[in-house]
N, C-alpha and C positions, 0 to 999 in steps of 0.2 A: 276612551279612544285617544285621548291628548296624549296622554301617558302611551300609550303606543307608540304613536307620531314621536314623539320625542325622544321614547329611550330605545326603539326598535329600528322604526322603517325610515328615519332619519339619519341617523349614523349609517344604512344602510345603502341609503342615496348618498352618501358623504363618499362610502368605500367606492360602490360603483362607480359613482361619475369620475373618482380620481383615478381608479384606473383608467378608465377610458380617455381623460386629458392627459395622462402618462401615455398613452398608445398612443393617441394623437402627437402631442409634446416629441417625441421621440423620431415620428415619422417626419415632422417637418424638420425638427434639427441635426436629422441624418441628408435629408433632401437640402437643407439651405446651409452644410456644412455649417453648421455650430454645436463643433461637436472638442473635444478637449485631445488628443494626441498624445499616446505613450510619451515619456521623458524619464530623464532620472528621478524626478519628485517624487514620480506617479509610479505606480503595481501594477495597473491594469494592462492589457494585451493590444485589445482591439482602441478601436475610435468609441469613444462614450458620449451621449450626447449631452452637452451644460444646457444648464436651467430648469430643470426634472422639478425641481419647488416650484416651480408657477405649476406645476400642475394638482400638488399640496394643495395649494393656497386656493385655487380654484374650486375645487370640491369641497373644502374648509367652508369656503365662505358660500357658495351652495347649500350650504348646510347651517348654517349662520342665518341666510334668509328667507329659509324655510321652517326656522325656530322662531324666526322677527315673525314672519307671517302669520301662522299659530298663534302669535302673543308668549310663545314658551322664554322669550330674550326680549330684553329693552330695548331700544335705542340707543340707548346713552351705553348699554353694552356690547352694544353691534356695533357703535362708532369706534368705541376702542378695538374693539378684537379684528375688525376689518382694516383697519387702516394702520396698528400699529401691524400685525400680520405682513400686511399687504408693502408698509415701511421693511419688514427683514428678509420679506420676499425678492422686491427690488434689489434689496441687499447680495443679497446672493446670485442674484441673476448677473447684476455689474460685477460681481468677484469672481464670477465663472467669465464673463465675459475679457475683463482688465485686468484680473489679477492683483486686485487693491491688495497695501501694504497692512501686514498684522497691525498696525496704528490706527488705520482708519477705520478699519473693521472693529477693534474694539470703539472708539469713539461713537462709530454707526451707533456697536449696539448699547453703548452705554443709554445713546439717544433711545432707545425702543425702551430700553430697562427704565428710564425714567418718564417714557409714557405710559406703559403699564402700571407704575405706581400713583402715578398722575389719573390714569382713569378706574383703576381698579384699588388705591391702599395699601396697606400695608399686610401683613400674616397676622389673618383678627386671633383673637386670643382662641387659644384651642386648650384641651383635656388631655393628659400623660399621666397614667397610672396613678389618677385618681386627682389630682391635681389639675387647676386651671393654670396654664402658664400664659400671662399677658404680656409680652413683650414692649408694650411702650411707645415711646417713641422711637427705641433701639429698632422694634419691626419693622422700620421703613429703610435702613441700611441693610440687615437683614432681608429683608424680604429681595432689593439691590443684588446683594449677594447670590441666593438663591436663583433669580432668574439670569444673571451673568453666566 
């Protein structure tokens, strides 16, 4: 039944409920005007509403403590994934809001890149056409890489 709960009805409460904080999300920042306005940067036609990731982030992590509860996820990996998340969610929310500078927003996310390797390692060694390839010490810029 765990195996259910985790590989089924769990990502399935993930989907639902973000849709649902996306409906919700949209309602209120059509109503409380935070919403982004055609310009020459932008494609779009209409008014679109910013910050649509808080409601990612929200059903992510719904789903996050619904895998803690089960026992399916640690601790120590629900602290990472919620709060570094939860760190480029904010991110994005103040960049739809302020419009931070391409500088900051890399620095942001260099900060996130260097807490997920912080809580989660480097790119353990894996299997390539027969071969184990260990990266080393190298996988922790590498792996840097990858998540930038």
């Amino acid at each position: 039944m765990e195996i259910v709960l985790s590989l089924v009805l769990i990502p399935g409460i993930a989907f639902i409920s973000t849709i649902f904080f996306a409906f919700c999300w949209k309602k209120a920042a059509i109503r409380y005007s935070i919403v982004a306005t055609p310009n020459e940067r932008t494609l779009h036609m209409g008014a679109i509403p910013l910050g649509g990731g808080i409601a990612i982030f929200l059903g992510w992590t719904l789903a996050a403590c619904l895998l803690l509860w089960i026992d399916a996820l640690n601790l120590s990996t629900f602290i990472g994934l919620v709060v570094g998340g939860g760190f480029m969610s904010a991110l994005g929310l103040i960049d739809d809001a302020r419009d931070l500078s391409a500088r900051l927003k890399l620095l942001a996310q260099i900060v996130g890149t260097l807490w997920c390797i912080y809580w989660f390692g480097r790119v353990p060694p894996f299997d390539m056409l027969g071969l184990e390839i260990n990266l080393g010490w190298v996988g922790y810029p590498a792996t840097g890489i990858a998540i930038l």
